[in-house]
C-alpha positions in Angstrom: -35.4 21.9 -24.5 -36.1 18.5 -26.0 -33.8 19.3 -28.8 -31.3 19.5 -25.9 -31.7 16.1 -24.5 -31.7 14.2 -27.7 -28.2 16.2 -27.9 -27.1 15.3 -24.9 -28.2 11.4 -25.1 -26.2 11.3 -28.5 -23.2 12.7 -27.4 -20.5 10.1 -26.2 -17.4 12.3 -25.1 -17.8 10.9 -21.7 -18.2 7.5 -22.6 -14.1 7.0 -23.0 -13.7 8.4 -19.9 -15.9 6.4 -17.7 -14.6 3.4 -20.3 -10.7 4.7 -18.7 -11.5 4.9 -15.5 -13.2 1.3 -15.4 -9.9 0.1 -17.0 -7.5 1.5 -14.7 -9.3 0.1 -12.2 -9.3 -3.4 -13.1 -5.7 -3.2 -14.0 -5.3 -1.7 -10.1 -7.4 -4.7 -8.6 -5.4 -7.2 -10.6 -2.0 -5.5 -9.8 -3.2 -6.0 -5.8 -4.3 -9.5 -6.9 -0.9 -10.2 -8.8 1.1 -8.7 -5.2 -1.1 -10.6 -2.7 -0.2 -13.9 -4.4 3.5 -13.7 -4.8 4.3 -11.4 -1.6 4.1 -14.7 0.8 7.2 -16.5 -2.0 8.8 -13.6 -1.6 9.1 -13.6 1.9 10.1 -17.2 2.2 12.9 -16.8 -0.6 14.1 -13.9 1.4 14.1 -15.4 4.9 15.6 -18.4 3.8 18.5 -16.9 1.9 19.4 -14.8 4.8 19.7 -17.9 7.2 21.7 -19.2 4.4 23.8 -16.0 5.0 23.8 -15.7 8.4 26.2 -19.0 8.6 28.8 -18.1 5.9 32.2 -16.5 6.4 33.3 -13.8 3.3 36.4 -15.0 1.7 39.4 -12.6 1.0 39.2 -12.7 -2.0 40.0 -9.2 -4.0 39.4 -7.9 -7.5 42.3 -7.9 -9.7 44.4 -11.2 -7.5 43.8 -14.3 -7.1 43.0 -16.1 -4.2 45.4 -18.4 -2.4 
């Protein structure tokens, strides 16, 4: 039995995987980080560019012609 636990305490197999796990989590957390801070840019570009949209008038202009 003891020759079993020294074993076990020696082996490292699960080491990498706890070692992923912790890495892929901190890459998650800074991913939500990363969103958080640039979601409320986002939203202002976007709003602003469709007021900027909402007043213009499409031309008539076609592929191929050119306009008059």
């Amino acid at each position: 039995m003891i020759k079993f636990i020294k074993n076990f305490r020696k082996d490292e197999d699960g080491a990498v995987t706890v070692d992923w796990v912790v890495l892929t989590a901190a890459v998650a957390a800074l991913a939500g980080v990363a969103y958080t801070s640039v979601a409320q840019g986002v939203d202002d570009v976007a709003d602003a560019t469709g007021t900027a949209l909402t007043g213009s008038v499409p031309s008539s202009y076609s592929l191929g012609t050119n306009p008059t």
